[in-house]
C-alpha positions in Angstrom: 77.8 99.1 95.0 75.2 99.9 97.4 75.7 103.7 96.9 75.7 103.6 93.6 72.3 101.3 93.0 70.4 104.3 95.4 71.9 107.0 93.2 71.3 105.8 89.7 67.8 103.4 90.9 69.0 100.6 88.1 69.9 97.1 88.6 73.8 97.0 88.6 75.8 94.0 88.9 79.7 93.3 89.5 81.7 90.7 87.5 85.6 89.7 87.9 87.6 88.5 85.0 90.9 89.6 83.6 92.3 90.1 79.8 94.6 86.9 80.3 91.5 84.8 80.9 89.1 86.6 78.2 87.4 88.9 80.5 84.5 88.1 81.9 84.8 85.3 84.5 82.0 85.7 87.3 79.0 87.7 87.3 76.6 88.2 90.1 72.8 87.0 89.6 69.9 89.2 88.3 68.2 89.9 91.5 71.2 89.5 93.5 71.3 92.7 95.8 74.6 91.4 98.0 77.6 93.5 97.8 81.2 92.9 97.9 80.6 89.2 95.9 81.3 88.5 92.5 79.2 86.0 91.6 79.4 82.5 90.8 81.9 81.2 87.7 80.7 81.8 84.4 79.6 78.3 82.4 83.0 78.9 79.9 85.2 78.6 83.1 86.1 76.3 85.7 87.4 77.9 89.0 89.2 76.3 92.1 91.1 78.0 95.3 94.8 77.0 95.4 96.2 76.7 98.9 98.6 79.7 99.6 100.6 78.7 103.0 102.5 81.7 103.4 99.6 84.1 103.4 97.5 81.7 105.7 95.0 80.9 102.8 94.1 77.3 102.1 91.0 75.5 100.9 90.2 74.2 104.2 89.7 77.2 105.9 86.6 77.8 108.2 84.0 78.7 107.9 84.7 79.4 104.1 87.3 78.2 101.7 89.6 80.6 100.8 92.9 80.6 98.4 94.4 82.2 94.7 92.2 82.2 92.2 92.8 79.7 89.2 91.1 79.3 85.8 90.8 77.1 83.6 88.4 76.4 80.4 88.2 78.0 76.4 87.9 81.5 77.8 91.6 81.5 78.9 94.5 82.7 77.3 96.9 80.1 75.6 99.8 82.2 76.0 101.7 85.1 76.2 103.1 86.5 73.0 106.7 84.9 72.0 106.7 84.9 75.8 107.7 81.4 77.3 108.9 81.7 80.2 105.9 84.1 81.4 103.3 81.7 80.1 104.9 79.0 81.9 105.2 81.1 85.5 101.0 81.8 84.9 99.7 78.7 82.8 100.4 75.1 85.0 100.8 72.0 83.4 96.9 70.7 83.4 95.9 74.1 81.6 95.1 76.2 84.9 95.6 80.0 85.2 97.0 81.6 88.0 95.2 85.2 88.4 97.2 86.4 91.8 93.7 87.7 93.3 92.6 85.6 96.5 89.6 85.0 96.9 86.9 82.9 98.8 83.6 81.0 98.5 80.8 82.4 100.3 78.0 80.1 102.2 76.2 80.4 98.2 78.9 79.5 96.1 79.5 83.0 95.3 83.2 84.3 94.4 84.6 87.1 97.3 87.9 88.3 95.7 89.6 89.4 99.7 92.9 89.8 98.7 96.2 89.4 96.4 99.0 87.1 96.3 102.3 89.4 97.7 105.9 88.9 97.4 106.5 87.8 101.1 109.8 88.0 102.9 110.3 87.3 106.4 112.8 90.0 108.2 115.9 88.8 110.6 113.6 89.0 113.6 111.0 86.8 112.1 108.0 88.8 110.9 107.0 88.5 107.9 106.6 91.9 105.6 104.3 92.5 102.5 106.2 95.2 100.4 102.5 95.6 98.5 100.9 96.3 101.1 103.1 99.0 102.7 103.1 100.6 98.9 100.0 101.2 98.6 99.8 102.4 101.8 102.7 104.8 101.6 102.0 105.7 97.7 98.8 108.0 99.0 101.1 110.1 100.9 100.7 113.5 98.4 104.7 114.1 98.2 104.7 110.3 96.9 104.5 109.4 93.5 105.8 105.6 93.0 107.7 104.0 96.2 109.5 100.5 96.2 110.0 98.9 99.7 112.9 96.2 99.9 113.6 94.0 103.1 116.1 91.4 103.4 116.0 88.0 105.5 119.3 89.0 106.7 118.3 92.2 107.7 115.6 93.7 110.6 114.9 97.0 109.1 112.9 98.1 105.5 114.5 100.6 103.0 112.8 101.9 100.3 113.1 103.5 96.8 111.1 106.9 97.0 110.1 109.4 93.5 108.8 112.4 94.2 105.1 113.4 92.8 106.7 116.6 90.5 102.8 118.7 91.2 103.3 118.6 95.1 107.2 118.5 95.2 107.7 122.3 94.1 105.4 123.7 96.1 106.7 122.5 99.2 110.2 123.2 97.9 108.8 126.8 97.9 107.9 127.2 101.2 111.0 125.4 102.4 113.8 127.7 100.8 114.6 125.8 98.4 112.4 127.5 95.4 115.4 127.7 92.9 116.3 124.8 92.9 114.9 121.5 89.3 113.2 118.6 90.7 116.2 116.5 89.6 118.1 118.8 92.3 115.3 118.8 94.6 115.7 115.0 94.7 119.1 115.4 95.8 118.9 117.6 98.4 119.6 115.8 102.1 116.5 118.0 103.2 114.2 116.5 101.2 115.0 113.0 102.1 115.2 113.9 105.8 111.6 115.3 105.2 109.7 112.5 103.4 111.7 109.9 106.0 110.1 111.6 109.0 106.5 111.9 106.8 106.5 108.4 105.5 107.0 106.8 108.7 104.2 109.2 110.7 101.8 108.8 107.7 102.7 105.1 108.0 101.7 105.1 111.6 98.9 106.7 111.3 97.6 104.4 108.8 98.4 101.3 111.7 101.8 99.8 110.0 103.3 98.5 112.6 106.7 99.3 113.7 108.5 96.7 111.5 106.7 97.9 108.8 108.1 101.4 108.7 110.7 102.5 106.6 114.3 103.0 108.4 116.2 104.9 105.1 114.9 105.9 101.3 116.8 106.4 98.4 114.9 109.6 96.7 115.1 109.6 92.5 113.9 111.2 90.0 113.3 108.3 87.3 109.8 107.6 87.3 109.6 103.6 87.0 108.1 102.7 83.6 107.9 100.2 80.9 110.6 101.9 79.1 113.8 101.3 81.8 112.6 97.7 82.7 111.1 98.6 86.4 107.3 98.2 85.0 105.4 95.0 83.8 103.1 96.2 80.8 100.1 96.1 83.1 101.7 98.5 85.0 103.2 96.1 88.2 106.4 96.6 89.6 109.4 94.5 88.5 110.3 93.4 92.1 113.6 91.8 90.9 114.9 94.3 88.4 114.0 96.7 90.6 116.9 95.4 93.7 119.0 95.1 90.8 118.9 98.3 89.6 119.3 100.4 93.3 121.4 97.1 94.3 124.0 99.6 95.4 121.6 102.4 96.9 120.1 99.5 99.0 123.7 98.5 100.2 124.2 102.2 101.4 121.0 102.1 103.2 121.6 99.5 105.4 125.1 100.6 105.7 124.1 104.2 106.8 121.5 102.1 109.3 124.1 99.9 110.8 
């Protein structure tokens, strides 16, 4: 924000708000030259912090609230389309919205959106594991095109779901002897798995996941996740569950080949 106010020498504000919710939500004041807030709630909207144990988030936090964002006024959605059971896991009882964004009040009643609300899992040994955040961590490696990382309560190590980005893949195939080979092939090959294994975990390393965090065995595939076979939501967001049911058995042979 501060860049881009020197380079364009026009006010410029930043808003929050969401398509379930109508949009625009928050929107920081005329005047206002503080970056990284969003503003205070817009007069359509009513806005509270709900207490999120697992992630260490609750409204009593000091020295600033903090917590998932809710909504809740004429500006929010009354439903998902013929959709019941996803209306109900996002729309409470008293009309609130969950949005899945944390967020936190600063000292002037601004909105500070700090984090999202992540599938948590705790591992055999105790710690507890964000899959999101080691995703989006290990998605910017430039072999990586979509990753999905699975841990188990049961279980002290992470496995994950690997597809190839098809751009980088062939090249590297190329300088690694393997230049005749389709990506479909290329994605079964032992080599390639061997090699993103070894990259993922020193890329994750060098990006500071800890050791727990690190992937112990992948599963490489070529079938993008999408909409179309189930593994997407249609904003794009990974179907956690259908996901472990549909590589149910590669996950199995992980661990297996760990053990």
């Amino acid at each position: 924000m501060d860049f881009l106010r020197i380079c364009f020498s026009a006010d410029l504000y930043e808003g929050y708000g969401q398509t379930e919710q109508a949009a625009g939500l928050t929107m920081s004041y005329k005047g206002d030259l503080t970056s990284g807030q969003v503003g205070p709630p817009q007069l359509c909207v009513e806005v509270k912090l709900r207490d999120i144990p697992g992630m260490n988030y609750t409204s009593q936090d000091k020295p600033l609230p903090r917590g998932e964002i809710m909504l809740r006024g004429h500006s929010v959605f009354q439903g998902y389309y013929k959709s019941p059971k996803q209306t109900e896991e996002t729309l409470d009882a008293d009309g609130w919205a969950g949005t899945g964004d944390i967020g936190q009040w600063d000292e002037r009643g601004r909105l500070v959106v700090i984090d999202r609300v992540k599938n948590i899992f705790k591992l055999a040994q105790g710690e507890y594991i964000a899959p999101e955040k080691i995703e989006s961590v290990l998605a910017k490696h430039y072999l990586v095109a979509q990753i999905f990382v699975y841990g188990h309560s049961l279980k002290a190590t992470l496995v994950g779901v690997v597809v190839p980005d098809t751009e980088t893949l062939k090249p590297w195939a190329n300088e690694n002897g393997l230049r005749d080979k389709s990506f479909e092939e290329l994605c079964r090959e032992p080599l390639v798995k061997v090699t993103l294994l070894k990259e993922l975990a020193d890329f994750g390393r060098e990006a500071d996941l800890k050791g727990f965090e690190i992937l112990k065995n992948i599963h490489v595939t070529a079938e993008q996740f999408s909409i179309e076979n189930d593994l997407l939501t249609p904003t794009f967001k990974l179907k956690r569950h259908t996901a472990k049911e549909k590589y149910q058995e590669d996950i199995d042979r992980m661990y297996s080949e760990i053990e």
